[in-house]
C-alpha positions in Angstrom: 13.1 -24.5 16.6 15.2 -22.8 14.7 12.8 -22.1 12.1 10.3 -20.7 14.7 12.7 -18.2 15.4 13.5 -17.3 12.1 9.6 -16.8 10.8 8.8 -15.0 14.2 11.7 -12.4 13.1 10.7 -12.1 9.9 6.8 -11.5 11.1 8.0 -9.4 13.5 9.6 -7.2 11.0 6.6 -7.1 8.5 5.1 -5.7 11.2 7.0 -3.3 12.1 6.9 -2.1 8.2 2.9 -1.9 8.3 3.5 0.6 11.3 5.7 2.4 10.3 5.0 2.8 6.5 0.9 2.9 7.1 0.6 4.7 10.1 0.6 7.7 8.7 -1.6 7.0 6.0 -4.3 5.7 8.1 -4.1 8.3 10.1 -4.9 10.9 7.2 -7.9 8.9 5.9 -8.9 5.6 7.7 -12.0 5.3 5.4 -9.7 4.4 2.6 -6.7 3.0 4.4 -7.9 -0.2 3.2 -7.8 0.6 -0.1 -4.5 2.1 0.1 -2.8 -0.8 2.3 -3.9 -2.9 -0.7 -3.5 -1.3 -3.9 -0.1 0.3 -3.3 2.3 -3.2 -2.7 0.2 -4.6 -6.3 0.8 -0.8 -7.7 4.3 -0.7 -7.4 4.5 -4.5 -8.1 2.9 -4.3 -11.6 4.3 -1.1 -12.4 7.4 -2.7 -11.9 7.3 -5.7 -14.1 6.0 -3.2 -17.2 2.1 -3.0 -16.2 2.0 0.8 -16.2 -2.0 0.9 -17.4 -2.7 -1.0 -14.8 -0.8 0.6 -12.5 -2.4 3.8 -12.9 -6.1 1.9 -12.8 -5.2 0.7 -9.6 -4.1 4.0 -8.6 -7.0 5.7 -9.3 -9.1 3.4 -7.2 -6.9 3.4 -4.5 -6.5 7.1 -4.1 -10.3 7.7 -6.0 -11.1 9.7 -8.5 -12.2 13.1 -6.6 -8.6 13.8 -5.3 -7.2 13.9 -8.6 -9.9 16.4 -9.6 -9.1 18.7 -7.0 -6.0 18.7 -7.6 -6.3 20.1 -11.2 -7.7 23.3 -10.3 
């Protein structure tokens, strides 16, 4: 029982981070929230542990290529 407890905490909290980290985010574009809610966590994982090419390859799929153009100019 204890156990119970303790994973419906933790769940409880990991949901609360999706809310209140995402929200936002979704809220801005939901087309590529996906995209986002996915590459970001791997991102920051594998830039992290060294991985900083593929990092940035994941970035630029995540956040696609056309925002980083306009952002040039």
């Amino acid at each position: 029982m204890t156990e119970f407890i303790i994973i419906l905490i933790i769940v409880i909290l990991f949901v609360g981070f999706l809310y209140w980290a995402y929200l936002p985010d979704y809220r801005r574009n939901p087309k590529e929230f996906w995209r986002t809610l996915i590459g970001m966590p791997i991102g920051m994982l594998l830039g992290g542990i060294g991985f900083r090419d593929l990092n940035e390859q994941i970035r630029k799929w995540a956040v696609g290529e056309k925002n980083e153009k306009e952002t040039e100019k």
